[in-house]
C-alpha positions as CSV (number, residue, x, y, z in Angstrom):
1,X,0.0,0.0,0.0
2,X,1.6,3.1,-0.7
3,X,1.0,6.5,0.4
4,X,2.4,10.0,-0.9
5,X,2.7,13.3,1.2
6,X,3.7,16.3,-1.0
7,X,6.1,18.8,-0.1
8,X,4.7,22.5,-1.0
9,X,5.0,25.9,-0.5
10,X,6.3,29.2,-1.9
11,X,9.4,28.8,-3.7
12,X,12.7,29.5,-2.0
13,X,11.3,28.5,1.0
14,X,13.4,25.0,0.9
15,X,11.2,22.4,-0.3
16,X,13.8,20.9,-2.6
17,X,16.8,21.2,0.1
18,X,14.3,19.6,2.2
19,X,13.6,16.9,0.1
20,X,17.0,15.9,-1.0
21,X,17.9,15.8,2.4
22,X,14.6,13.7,3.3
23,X,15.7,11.2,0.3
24,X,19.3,11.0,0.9
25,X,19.6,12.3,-2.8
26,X,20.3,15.0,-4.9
27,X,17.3,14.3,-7.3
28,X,15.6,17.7,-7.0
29,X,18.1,20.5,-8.1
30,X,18.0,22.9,-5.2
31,X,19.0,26.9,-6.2
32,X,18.1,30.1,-5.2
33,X,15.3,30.9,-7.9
34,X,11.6,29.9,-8.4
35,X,10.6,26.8,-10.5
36,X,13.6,25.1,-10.2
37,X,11.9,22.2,-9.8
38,X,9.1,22.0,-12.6
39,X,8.6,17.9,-12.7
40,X,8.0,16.5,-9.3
41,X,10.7,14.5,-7.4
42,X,9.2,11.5,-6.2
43,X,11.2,9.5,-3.2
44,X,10.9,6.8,-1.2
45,X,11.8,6.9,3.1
46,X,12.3,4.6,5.2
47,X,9.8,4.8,8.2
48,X,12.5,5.6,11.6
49,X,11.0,2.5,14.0
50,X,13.6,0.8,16.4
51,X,11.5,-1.8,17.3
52,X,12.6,-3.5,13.7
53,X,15.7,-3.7,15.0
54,X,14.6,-5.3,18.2
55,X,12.1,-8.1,16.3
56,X,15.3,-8.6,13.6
57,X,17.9,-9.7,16.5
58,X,15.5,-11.9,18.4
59,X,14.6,-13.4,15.6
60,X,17.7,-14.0,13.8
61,X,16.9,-12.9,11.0
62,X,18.9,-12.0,8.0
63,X,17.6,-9.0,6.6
64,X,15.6,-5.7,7.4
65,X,13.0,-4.1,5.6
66,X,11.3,-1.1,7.2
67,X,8.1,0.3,5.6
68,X,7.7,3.3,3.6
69,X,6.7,7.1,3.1
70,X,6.7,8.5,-0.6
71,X,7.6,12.0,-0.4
72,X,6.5,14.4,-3.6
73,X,8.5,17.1,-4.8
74,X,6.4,19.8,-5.9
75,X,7.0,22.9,-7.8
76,X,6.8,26.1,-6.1
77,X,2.8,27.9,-6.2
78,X,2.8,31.8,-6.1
79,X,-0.4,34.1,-6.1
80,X,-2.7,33.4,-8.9
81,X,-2.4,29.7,-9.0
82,X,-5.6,28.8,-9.2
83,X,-5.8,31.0,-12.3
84,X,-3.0,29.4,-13.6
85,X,-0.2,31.9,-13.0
86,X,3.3,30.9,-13.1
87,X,3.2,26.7,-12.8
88,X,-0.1,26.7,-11.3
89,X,-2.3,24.4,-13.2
90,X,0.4,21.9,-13.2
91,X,0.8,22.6,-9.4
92,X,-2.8,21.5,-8.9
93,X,-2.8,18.8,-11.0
94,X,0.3,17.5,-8.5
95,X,-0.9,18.4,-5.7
96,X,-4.5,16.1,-6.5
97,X,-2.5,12.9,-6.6
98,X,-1.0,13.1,-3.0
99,X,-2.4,11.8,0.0
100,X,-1.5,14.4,2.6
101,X,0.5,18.1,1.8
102,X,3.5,18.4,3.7
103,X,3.5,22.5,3.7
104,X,7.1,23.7,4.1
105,X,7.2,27.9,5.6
106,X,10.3,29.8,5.3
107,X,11.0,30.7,9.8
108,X,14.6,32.1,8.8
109,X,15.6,35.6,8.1
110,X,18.8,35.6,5.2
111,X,19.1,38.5,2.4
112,X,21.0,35.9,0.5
113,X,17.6,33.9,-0.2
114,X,15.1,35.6,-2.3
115,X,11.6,35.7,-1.0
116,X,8.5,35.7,-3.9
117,X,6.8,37.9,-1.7
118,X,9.6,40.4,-0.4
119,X,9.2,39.6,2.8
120,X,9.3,36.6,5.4
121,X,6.2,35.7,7.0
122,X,5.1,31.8,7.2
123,X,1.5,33.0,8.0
124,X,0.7,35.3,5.0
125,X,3.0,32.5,2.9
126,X,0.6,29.4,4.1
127,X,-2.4,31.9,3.7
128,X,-1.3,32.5,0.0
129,X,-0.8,28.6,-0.7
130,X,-4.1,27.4,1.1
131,X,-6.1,30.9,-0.6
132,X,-5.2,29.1,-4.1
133,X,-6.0,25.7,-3.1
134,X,-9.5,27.0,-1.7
135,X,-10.0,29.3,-5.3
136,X,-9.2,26.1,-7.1
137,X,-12.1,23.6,-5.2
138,X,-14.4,26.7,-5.2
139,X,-14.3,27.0,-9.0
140,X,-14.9,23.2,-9.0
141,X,-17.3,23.0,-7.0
142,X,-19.6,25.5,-8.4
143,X,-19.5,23.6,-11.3
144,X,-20.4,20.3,-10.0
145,X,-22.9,20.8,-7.2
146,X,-25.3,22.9,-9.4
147,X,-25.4,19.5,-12.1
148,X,-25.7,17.1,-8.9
149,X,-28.3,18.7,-7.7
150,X,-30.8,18.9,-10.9
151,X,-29.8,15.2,-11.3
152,X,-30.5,14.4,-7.9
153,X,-34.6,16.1,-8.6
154,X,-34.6,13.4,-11.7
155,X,-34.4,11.1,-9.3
156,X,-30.3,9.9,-9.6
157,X,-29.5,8.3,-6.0
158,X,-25.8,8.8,-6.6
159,X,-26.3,12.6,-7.9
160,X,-28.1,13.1,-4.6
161,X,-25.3,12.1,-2.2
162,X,-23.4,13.9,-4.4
163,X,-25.1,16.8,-4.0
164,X,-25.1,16.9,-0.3
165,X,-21.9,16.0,1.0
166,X,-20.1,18.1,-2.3
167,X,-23.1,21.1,-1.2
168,X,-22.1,20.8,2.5
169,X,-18.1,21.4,1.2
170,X,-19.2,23.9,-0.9
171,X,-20.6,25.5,1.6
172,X,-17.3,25.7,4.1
173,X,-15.3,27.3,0.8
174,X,-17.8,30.2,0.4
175,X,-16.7,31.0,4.1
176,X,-13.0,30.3,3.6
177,X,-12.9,27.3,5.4
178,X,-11.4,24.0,4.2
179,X,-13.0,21.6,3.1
180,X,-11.4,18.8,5.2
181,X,-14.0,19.9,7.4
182,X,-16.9,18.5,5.9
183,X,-18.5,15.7,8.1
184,X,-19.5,12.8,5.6
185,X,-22.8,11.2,6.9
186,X,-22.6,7.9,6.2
187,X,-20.0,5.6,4.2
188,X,-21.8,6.4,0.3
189,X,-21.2,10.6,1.5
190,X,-17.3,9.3,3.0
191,X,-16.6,7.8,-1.0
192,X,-18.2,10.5,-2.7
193,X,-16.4,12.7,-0.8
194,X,-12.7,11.0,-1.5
195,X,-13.4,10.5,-5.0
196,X,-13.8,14.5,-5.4
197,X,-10.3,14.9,-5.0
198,X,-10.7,17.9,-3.6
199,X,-7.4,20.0,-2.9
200,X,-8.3,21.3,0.2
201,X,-9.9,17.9,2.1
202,X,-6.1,16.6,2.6
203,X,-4.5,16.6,5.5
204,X,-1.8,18.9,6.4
205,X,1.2,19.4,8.3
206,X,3.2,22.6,8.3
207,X,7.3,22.3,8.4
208,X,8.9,25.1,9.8
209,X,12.1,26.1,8.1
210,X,14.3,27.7,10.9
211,X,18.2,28.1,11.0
212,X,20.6,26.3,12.7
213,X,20.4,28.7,15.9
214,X,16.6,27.5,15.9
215,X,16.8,23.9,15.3
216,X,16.2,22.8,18.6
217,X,13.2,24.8,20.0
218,X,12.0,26.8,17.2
219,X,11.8,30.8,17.4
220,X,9.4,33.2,17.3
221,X,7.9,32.6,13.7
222,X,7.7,28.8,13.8
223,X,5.9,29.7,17.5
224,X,3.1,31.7,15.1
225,X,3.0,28.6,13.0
226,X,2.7,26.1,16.0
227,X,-0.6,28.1,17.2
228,X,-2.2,28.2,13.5
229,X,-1.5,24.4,13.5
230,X,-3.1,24.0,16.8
231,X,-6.3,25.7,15.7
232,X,-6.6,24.2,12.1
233,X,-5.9,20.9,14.4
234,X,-3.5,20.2,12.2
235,X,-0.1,19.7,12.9
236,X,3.7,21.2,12.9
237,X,7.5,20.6,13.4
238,X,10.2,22.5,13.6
239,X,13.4,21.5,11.3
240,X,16.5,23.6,9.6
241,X,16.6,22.1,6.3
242,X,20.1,23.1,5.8
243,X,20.9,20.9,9.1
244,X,19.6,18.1,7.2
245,X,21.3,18.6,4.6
246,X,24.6,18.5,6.3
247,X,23.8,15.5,7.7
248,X,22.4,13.3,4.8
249,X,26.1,13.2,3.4
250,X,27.6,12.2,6.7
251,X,28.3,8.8,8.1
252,X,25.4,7.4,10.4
253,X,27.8,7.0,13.1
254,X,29.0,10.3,13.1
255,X,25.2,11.6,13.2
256,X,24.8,11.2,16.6
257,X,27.7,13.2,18.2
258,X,26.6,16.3,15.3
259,X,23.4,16.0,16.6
260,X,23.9,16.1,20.3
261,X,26.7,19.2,20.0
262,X,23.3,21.0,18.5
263,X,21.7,20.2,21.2
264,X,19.2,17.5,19.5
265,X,18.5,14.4,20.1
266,X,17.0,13.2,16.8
267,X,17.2,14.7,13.3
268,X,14.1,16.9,12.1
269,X,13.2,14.2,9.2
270,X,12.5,11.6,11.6
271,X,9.9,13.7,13.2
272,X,8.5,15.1,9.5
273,X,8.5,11.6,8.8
274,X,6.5,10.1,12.0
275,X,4.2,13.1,11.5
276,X,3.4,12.5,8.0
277,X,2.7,9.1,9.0
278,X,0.3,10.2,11.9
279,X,-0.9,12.4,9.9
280,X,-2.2,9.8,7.6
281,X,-3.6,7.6,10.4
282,X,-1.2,4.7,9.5
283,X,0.3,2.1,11.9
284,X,3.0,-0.6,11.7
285,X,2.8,-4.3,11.9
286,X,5.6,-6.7,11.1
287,X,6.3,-10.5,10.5
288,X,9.5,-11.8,11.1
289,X,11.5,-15.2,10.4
290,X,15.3,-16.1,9.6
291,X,14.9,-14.4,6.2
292,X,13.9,-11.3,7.1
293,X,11.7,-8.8,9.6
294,X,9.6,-6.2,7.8
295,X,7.8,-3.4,8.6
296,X,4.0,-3.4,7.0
297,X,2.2,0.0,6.9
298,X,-1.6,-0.1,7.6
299,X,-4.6,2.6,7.8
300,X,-5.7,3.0,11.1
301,X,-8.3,0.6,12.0
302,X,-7.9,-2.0,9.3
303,X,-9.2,-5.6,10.0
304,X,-6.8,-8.6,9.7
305,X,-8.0,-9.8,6.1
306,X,-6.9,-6.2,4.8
307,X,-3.4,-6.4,6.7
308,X,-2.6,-9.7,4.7
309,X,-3.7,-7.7,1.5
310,X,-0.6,-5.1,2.1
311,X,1.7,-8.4,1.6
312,X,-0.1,-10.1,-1.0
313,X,-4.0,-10.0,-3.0
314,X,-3.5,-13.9,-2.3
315,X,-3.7,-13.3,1.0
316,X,-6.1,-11.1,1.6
317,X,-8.5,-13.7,-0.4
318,X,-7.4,-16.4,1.0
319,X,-7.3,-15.4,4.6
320,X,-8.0,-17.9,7.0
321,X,-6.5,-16.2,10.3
322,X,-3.5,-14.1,11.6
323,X,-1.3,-15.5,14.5
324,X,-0.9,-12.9,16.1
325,X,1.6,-11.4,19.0
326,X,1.9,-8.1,20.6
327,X,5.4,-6.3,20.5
328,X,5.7,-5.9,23.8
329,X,5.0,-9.9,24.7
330,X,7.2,-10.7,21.5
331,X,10.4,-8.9,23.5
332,X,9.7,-9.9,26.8
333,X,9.2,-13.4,26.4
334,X,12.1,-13.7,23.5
335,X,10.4,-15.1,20.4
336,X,7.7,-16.4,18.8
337,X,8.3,-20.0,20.7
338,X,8.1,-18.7,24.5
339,X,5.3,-16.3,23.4
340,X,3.4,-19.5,22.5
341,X,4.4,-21.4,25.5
342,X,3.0,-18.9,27.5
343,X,0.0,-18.6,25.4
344,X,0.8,-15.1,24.6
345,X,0.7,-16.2,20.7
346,X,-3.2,-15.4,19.7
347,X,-5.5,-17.0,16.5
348,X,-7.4,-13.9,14.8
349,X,-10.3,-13.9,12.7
350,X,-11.3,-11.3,9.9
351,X,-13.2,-9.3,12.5
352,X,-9.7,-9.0,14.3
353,X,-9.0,-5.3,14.1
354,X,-4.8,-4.6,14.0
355,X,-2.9,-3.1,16.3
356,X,0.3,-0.9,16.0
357,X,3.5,-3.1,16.7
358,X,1.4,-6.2,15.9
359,X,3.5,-9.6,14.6
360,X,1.4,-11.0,12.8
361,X,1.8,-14.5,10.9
362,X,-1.2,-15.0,8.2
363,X,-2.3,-18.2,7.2
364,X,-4.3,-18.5,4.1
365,X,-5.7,-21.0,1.2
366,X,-5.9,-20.3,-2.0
């Protein structure tokens, strides 16, 4: 199963510093003018979970494989994107295909670093970014609602659920509010709704670009960010993409002692990362054998049938039950084995919801 977040925001705000740095790469040319990323970057991250780690050793196995984040590199929107100024139709189009919008807002002061605006402020800059997102749904929608609701009078079922959860969005863009915060009645409103693909229903989580000075506990602007965040209940972290940078061409073993001479304890991409993964609702499970432990990545609330269908369709249609262990009774006890002596090592049906750190075991005929 694989999920995308995108990476937005003015340009020169460090989206493709960012980005390299998140991927380990140089694939997205980084420089100190707008558009210098026009096709998006796509990359692949590992997932930071130490509990791989501790699964892998006790059960001697020979390989790791943690899940997965795609992160989309997308080029920079300015004012009058949703009229198609500078890249903006092709912004939109990107932007439609993600599944949460990582929003990146320049927190640094530097008269080296052009600003598109002339100025530095993150608010006015996520303002001008979600303003074009909400212009884009609105023209959309005032399209579509009118046509689902004359076909919904003829007597069309699907035009009419159309029509009322699409009305009810509508109706939060004509106040300039989101439309993530529509309330989807029923499951038929919930796939209407996701199949609309509207820009402004995905989730969001602001990155604040500070300096190195910053890195640790943020300053003044990325505290104005913090508090939009809290009120959107959405979400934000704090990271100096230049940091990052600096420390995607190092050695892992000298990351640590960089790190802790900056006074930080982890690197800002591991928390981007485990945000964008909250963000989505996701959890881990993992199996694990002498070949290898792997990391699976679930939504929220999936049942046991649907976990085996992240490994394989087979299994998912073949499912007969999961054995399954909790993490913490995997470590404890040392192994599958003891957990099964001790009867810690459970049969689960396809009613068995997942839980995060779940090792699960699926059997199946097919």
């Amino acid at each position: 199963m694989g999920f995308r977040c995108g990476i937005v925001g003015l340009p020169n705000v460090g989206k493709s510093t960012l980005f390299n740095a998140l991927t380990e790469t140089a694939a997205a040319q980084a420089a100190n003018y707008p558009f210098c990323t026009i096709e998006p970057n796509v990359g692949q991250v590992a997932v930071p979970d130490p509990r791989l780690d501790t699964i892998a050793k006790i059960g001697g196995s020979a390989k790791i494989i943690e899940t997965q984040l795609g992160f989309v590199d997308i080029a920079g929107l300015v004012r009058g994107a949703s009229k198609g100024e500078g890249l903006g139709n092709q912004f939109l189009a990107n932007i439609r295909e993600v599944d949460a919008i990582v929003h990146v807002l320049r927190c640094f002061e530097d008269g080296d670093v052009t600003h598109v605006e002339g100025k530095v402020d993150p608010i006015a800059d996520a303002e001008t970014v979600e303003t074009e997102l909400m212009l884009s749904d609105l023209e959309s929608l005032e399209k579509r609602v009118p046509a689902a609701q004359k076909k919904a009078t003829q007597g069309d079922k699907e035009a009419k659920v159309a029509a009322s959860v699409l009305g009810q969005a509508l109706d939060l863009l004509r106040e300039g509010k989101p439309a993530r915060l529509t309330v989807p009645k029923d499951e038929d409103e919930a796939r209407v709704f996701a199949q609309a693909q509207l820009l402004t229903s995905k989730p969001v989580l602001y990155v604040c670009n500070v300096d190195e000075a910053a890195a640790a506990d943020g300053n003044e602007l990325s505290a104005r960010v913090a508090v939009k965040a809290a009120a959107e209940g959405a979400k934000s972290v704090v990271v100096s993409a230049a940091i990052e940078a600096e420390i995607a061409t190092m050695a892992p073993a000298d990351r640590v002692e960089f790190l802790s001479d900056l006074g930080l304890t982890e690197t800002g991409l591991a928390r981007v990362i485990r945000a964008g993964y909250d963000l989505l609702h996701l959890l881990t499970f993992f199996t694990v054998g002498p070949k290898e432990a792997r990391a699976w990545t679930i939504e929220r609330g999936s049942k046991a049938p649907q976990a085996a269908g992240a490994i394989h369709t087979d299994f998912e249609r073949g499912f007969i039950r999961a054995e399954t262990m909790a993490y913490d009774d995997y470590v404890a006890l040392g192994g599958e084995a003891a957990a099964r002596d001790a009867g810690k090592l459970r049969s689960e049906g396809k009613e068995y919801v997942v839980a995060d750190g779940d090792i699960l075991l699926f059997r199946f005929n097919v």
